[in-house]
Biopython code that builds the backbone (N, CA, C, O; Angstrom):
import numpy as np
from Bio.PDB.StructureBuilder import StructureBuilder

atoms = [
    (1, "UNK", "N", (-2.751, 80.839, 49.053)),
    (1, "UNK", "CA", (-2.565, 79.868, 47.992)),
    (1, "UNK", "C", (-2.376, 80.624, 46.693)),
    (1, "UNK", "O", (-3.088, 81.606, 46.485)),
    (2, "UNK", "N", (-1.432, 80.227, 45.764)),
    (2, "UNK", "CA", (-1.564, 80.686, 44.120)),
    (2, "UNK", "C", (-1.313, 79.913, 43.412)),
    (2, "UNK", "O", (-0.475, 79.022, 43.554)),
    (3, "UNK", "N", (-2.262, 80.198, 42.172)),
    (3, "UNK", "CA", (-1.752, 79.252, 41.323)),
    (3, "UNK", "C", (-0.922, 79.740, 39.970)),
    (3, "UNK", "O", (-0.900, 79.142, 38.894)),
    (4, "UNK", "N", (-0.211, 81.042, 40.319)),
    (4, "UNK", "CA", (0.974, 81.101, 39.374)),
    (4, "UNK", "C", (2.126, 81.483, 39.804)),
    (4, "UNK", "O", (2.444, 82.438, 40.512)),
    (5, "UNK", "N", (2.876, 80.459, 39.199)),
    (5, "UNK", "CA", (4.278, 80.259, 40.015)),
    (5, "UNK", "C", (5.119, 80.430, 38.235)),
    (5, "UNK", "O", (4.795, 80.031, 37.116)),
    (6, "UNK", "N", (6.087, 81.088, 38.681)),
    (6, "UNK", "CA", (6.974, 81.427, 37.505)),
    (6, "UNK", "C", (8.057, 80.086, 37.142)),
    (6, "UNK", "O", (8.553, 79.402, 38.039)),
    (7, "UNK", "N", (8.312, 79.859, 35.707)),
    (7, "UNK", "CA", (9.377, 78.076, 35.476)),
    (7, "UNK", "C", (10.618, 78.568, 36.475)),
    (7, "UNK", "O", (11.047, 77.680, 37.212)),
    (8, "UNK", "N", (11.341, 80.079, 36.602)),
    (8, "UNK", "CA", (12.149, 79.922, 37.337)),
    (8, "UNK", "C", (12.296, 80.464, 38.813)),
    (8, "UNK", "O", (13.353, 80.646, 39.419)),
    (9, "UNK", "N", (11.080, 80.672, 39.237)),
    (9, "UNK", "CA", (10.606, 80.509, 40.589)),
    (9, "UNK", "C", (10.789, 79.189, 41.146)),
    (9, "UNK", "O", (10.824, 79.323, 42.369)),
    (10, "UNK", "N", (10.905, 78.123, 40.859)),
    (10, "UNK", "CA", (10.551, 76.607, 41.098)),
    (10, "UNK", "C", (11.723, 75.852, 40.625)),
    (10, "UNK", "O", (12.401, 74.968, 41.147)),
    (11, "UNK", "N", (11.774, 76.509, 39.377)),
    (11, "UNK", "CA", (13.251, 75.804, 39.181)),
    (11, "UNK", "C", (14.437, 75.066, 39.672)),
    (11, "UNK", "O", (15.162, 74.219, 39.152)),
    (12, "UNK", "N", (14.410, 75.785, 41.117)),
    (12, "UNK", "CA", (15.364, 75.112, 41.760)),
    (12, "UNK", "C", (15.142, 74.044, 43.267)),
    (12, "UNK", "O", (15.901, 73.842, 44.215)),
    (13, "UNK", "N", (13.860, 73.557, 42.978)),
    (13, "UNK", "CA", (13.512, 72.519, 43.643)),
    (13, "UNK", "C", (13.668, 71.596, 43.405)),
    (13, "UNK", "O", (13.837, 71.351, 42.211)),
    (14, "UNK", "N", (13.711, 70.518, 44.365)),
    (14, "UNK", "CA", (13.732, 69.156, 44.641)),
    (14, "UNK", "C", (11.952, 68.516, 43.896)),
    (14, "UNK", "O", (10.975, 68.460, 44.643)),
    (15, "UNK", "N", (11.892, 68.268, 42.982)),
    (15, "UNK", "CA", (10.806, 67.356, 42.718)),
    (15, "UNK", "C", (10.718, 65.973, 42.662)),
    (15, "UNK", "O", (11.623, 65.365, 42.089)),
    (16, "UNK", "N", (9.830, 65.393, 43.134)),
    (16, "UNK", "CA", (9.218, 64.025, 43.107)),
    (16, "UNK", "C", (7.813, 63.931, 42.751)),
    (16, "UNK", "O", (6.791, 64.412, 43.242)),
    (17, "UNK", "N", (8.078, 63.086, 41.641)),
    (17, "UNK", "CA", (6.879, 62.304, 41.084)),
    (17, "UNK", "C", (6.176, 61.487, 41.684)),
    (17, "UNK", "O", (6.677, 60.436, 42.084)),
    (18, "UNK", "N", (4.626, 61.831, 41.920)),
    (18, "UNK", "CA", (4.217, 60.902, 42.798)),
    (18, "UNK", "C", (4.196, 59.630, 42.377)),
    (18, "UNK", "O", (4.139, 59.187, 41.230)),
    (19, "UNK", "N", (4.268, 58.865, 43.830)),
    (19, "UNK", "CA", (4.320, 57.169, 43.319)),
    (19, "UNK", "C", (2.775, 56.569, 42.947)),
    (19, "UNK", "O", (2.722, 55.567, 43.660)),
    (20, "UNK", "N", (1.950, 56.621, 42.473)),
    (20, "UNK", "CA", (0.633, 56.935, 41.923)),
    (20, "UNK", "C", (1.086, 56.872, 40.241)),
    (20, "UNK", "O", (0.499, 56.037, 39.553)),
    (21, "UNK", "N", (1.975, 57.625, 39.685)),
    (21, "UNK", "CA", (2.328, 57.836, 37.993)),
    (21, "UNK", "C", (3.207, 56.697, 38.319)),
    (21, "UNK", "O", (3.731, 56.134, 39.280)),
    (22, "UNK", "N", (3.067, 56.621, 36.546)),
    (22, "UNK", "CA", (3.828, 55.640, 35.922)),
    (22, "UNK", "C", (4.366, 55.718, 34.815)),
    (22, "UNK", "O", (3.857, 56.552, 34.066)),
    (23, "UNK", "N", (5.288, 55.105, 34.396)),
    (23, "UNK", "CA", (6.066, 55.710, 33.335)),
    (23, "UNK", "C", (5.290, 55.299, 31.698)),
    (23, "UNK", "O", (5.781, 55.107, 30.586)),
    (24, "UNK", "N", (4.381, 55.291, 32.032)),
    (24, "UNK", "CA", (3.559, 54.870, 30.854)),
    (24, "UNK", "C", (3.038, 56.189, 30.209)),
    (24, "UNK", "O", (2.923, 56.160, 28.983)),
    (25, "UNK", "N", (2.710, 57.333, 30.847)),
    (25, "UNK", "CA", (1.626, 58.092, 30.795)),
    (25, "UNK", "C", (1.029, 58.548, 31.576)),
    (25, "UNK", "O", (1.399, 58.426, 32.744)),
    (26, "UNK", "N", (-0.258, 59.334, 31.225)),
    (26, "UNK", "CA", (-0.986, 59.481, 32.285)),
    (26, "UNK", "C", (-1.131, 60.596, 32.876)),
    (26, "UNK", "O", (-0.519, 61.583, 32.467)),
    (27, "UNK", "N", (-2.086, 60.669, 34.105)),
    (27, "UNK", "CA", (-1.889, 61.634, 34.847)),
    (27, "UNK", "C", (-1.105, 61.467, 35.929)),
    (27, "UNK", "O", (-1.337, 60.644, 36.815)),
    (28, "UNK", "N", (-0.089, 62.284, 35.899)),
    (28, "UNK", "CA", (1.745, 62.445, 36.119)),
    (28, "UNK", "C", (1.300, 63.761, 37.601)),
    (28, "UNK", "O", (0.581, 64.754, 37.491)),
    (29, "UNK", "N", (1.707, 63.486, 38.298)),
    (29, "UNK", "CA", (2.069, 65.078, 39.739)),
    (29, "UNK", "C", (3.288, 65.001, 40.002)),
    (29, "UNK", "O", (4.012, 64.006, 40.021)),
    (30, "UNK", "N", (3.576, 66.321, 40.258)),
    (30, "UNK", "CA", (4.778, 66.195, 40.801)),
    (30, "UNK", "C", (5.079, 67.124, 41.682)),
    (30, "UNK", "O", (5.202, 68.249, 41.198)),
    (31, "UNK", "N", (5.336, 66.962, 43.526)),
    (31, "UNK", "CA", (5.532, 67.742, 44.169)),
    (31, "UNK", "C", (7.037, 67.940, 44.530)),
    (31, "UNK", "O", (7.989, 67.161, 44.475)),
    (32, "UNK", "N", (6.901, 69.678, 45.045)),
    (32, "UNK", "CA", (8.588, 69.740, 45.490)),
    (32, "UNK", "C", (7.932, 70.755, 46.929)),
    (32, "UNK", "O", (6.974, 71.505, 47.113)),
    (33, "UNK", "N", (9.000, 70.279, 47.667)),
    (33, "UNK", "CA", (8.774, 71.165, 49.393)),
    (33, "UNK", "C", (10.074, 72.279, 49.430)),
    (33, "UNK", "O", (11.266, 72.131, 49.158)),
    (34, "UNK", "N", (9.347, 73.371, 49.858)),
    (34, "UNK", "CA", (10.472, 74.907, 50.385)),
    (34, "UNK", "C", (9.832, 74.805, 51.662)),
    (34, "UNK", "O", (8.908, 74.104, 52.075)),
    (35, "UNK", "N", (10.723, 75.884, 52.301)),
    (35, "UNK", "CA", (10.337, 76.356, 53.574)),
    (35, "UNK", "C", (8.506, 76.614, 54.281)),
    (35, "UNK", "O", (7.846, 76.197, 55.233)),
    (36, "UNK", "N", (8.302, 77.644, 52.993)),
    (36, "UNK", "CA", (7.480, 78.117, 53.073)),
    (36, "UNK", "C", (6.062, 77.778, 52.261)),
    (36, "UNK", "O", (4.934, 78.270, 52.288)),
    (37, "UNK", "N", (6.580, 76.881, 51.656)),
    (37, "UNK", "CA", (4.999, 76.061, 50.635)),
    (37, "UNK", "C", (5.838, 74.912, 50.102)),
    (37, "UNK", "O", (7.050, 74.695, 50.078)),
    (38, "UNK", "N", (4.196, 73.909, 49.462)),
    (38, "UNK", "CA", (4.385, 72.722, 48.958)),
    (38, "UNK", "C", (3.806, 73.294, 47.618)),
    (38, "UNK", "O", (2.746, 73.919, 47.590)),
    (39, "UNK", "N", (4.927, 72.922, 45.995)),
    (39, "UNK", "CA", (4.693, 73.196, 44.976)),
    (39, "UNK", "C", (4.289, 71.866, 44.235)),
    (39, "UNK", "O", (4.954, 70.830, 44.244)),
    (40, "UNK", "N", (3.137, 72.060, 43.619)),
    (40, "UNK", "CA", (2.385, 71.070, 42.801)),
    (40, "UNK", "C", (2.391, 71.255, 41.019)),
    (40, "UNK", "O", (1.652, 72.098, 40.511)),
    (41, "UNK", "N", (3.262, 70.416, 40.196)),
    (41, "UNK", "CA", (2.681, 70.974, 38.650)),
    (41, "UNK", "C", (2.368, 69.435, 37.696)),
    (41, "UNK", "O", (2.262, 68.267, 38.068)),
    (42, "UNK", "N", (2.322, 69.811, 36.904)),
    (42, "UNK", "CA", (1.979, 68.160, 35.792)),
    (42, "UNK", "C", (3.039, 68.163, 35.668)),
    (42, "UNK", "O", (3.644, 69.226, 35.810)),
    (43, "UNK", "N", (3.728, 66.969, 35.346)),
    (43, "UNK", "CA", (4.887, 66.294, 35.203)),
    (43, "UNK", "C", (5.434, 66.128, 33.879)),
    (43, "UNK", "O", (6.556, 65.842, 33.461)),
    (44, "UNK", "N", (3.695, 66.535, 33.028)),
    (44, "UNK", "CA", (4.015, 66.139, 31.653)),
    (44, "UNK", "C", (4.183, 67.470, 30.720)),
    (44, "UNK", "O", (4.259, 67.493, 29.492)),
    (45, "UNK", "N", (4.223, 68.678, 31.713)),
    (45, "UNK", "CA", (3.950, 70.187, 31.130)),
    (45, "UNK", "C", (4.792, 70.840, 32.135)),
    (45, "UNK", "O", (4.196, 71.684, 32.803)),
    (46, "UNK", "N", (6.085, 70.652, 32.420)),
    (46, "UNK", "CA", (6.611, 71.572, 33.505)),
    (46, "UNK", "C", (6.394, 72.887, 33.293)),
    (46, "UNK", "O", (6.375, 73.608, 34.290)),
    (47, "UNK", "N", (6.201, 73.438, 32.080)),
    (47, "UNK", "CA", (6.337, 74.774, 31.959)),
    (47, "UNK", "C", (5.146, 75.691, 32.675)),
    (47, "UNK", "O", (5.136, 76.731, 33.334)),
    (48, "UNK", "N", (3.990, 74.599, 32.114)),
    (48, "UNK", "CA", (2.794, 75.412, 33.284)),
    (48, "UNK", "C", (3.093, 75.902, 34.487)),
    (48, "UNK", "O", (4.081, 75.844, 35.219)),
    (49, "UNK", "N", (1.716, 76.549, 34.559)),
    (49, "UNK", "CA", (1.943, 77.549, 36.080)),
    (49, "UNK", "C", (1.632, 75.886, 36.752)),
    (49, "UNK", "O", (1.220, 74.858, 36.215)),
    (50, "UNK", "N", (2.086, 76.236, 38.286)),
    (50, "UNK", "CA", (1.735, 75.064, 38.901)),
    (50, "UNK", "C", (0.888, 76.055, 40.121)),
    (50, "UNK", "O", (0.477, 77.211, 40.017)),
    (51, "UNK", "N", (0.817, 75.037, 41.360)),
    (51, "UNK", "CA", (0.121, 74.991, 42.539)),
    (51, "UNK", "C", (0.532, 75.181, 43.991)),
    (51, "UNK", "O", (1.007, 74.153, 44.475)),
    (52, "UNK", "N", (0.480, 76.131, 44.743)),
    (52, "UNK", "CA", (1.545, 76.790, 45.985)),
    (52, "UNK", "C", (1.025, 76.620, 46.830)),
    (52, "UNK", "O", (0.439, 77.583, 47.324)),
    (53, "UNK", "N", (0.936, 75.299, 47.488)),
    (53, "UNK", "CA", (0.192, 75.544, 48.611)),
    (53, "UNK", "C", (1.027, 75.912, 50.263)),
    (53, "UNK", "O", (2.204, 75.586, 50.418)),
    (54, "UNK", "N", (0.149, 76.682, 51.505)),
    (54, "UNK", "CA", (1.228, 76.368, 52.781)),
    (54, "UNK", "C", (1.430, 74.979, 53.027)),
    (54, "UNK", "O", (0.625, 74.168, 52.569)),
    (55, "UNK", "N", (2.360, 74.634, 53.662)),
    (55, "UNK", "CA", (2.560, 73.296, 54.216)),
    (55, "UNK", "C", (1.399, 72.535, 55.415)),
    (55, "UNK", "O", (1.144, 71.346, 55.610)),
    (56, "UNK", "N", (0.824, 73.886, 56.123)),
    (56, "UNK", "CA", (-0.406, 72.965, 56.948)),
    (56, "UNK", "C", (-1.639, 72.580, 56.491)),
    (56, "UNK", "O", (-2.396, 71.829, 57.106)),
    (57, "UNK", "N", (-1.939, 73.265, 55.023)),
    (57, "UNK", "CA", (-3.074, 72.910, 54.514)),
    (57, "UNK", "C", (-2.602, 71.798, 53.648)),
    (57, "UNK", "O", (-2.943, 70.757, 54.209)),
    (58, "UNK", "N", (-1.898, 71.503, 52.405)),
    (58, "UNK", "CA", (-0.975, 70.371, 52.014)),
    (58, "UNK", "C", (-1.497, 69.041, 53.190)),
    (58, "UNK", "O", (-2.413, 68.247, 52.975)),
    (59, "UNK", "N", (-0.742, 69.087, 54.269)),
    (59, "UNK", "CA", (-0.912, 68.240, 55.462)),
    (59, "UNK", "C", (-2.311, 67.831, 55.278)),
    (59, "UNK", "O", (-2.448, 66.719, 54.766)),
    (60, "UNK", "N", (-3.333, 68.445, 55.564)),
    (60, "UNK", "CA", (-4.572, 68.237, 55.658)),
    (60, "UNK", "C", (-5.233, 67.596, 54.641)),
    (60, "UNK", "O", (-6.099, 66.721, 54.649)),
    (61, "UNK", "N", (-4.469, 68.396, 53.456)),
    (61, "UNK", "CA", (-4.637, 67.847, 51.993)),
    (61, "UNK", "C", (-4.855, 66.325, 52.230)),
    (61, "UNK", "O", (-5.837, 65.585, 52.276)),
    (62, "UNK", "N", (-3.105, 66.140, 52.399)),
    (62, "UNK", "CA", (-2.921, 64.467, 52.007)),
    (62, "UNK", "C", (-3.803, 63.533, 53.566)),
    (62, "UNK", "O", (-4.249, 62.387, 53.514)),
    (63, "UNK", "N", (-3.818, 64.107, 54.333)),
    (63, "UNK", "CA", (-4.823, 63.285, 55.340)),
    (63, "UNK", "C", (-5.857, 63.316, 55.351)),
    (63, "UNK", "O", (-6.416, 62.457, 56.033)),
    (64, "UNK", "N", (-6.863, 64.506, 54.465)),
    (64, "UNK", "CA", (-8.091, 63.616, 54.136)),
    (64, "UNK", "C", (-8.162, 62.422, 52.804)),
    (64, "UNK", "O", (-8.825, 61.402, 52.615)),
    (65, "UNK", "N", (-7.195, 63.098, 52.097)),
    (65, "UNK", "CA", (-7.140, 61.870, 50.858)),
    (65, "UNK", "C", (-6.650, 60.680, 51.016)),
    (65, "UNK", "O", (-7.025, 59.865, 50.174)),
    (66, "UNK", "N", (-5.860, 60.267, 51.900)),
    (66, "UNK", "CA", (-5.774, 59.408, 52.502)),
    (66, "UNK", "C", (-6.848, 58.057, 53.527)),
    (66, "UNK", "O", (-6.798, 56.878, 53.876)),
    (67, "UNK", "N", (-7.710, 59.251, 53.621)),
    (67, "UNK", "CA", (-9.177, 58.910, 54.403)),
    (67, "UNK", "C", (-9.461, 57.257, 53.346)),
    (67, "UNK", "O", (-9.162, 57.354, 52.155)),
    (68, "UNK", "N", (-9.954, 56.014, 53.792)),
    (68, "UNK", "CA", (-10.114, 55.149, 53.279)),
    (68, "UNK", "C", (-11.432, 55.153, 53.105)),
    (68, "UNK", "O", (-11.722, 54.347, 52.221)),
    (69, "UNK", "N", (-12.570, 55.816, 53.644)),
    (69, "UNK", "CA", (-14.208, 56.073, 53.579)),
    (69, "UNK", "C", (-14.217, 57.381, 52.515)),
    (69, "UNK", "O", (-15.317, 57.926, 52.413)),
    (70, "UNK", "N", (-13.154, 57.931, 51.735)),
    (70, "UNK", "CA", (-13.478, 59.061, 50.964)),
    (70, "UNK", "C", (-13.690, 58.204, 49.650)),
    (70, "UNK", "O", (-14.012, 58.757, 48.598)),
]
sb = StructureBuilder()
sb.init_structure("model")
sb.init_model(0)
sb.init_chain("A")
sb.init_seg("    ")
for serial, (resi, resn, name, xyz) in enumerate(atoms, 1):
    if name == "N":
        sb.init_residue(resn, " ", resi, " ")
    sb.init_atom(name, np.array(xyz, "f"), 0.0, 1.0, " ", f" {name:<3s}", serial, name[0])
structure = sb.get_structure()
Protein backbone atom coordinates (compact mmCIF):
# COMPACT_ATOMS: atom_id res chain seq x y z
CA UNK A 1 0.00 0.00 0.00
CA UNK A 2 1.22 3.87 -0.40
CA UNK A 3 0.10 6.74 0.24
CA UNK A 4 2.14 8.89 -2.18
CA UNK A 5 1.22 8.86 -5.53
CA UNK A 6 2.65 11.63 -7.82
CA UNK A 7 -0.47 14.35 -9.82
CA UNK A 8 1.16 12.76 -12.88
CA UNK A 9 1.40 9.26 -11.87
CA UNK A 10 -2.54 9.16 -11.82
CA UNK A 11 -3.14 11.55 -14.18
CA UNK A 12 -4.11 9.42 -16.65
CA UNK A 13 -6.88 7.56 -15.06
CA UNK A 14 -10.33 6.97 -15.37
CA UNK A 15 -11.91 8.59 -12.15
CA UNK A 16 -15.26 8.31 -10.58
CA UNK A 17 -16.75 10.11 -7.92
CA UNK A 18 -18.32 8.16 -5.53
CA UNK A 19 -22.09 8.06 -5.64
CA UNK A 20 -22.16 8.88 -1.78
CA UNK A 21 -20.85 12.90 -2.86
CA UNK A 22 -22.81 15.40 -3.98
CA UNK A 23 -22.47 18.29 -5.79
CA UNK A 24 -23.04 20.42 -2.91
CA UNK A 25 -19.82 19.84 -1.05
CA UNK A 26 -18.59 17.82 1.27
CA UNK A 27 -16.72 14.94 1.72
CA UNK A 28 -16.06 14.17 -2.08
CA UNK A 29 -13.83 10.39 -3.01
CA UNK A 30 -12.84 9.65 -5.87
CA UNK A 31 -11.67 6.30 -7.17
CA UNK A 32 -9.83 5.27 -10.43
CA UNK A 33 -8.83 1.31 -11.25
CA UNK A 34 -5.22 0.21 -13.15
CA UNK A 35 -4.12 -3.09 -13.54
CA UNK A 36 -2.31 -3.23 -10.68
CA UNK A 37 -4.09 -1.01 -7.81
CA UNK A 38 -7.23 0.89 -6.88
CA UNK A 39 -6.33 4.80 -6.57
CA UNK A 40 -8.20 6.80 -3.91
CA UNK A 41 -7.86 10.93 -3.56
CA UNK A 42 -10.35 13.92 -2.37
CA UNK A 43 -12.15 15.15 -5.11
CA UNK A 44 -11.92 18.52 -3.70
CA UNK A 45 -7.84 18.60 -3.63
CA UNK A 46 -6.72 16.54 -6.66
CA UNK A 47 -3.37 17.67 -6.21
CA UNK A 48 -2.87 15.75 -2.92
CA UNK A 49 -1.04 12.65 -2.56
CA UNK A 50 -3.81 10.11 -2.74
CA UNK A 51 -4.27 6.29 -1.71
CA UNK A 52 -2.86 2.94 -3.69
CA UNK A 53 -4.37 0.28 -2.74
CA UNK A 54 -4.00 -3.74 -4.42
CA UNK A 55 -7.21 -4.62 -5.90
CA UNK A 56 -7.83 -7.73 -3.39
CA UNK A 57 -7.62 -5.75 -0.38
CA UNK A 58 -9.88 -2.70 -2.01
CA UNK A 59 -12.36 -5.85 -2.57
CA UNK A 60 -12.38 -6.62 1.02
CA UNK A 61 -12.38 -2.99 1.66
CA UNK A 62 -15.74 -2.38 0.02
CA UNK A 63 -17.27 -5.82 1.41
CA UNK A 64 -16.80 -5.19 4.82
CA UNK A 65 -18.19 -1.63 4.42
CA UNK A 66 -20.82 -2.78 2.86
CA UNK A 67 -21.51 -5.12 5.94
CA UNK A 68 -25.12 -3.77 7.11
CA UNK A 69 -24.23 -4.80 11.09
CA UNK A 70 -20.98 -2.43 10.72
Amino acid sequence: MSDRQSASSTAVLAWFKSSYSSEEGGECVEVAASPSAIHVRDSKDIGRPGLSVRPDAWAYFVGFASRADV
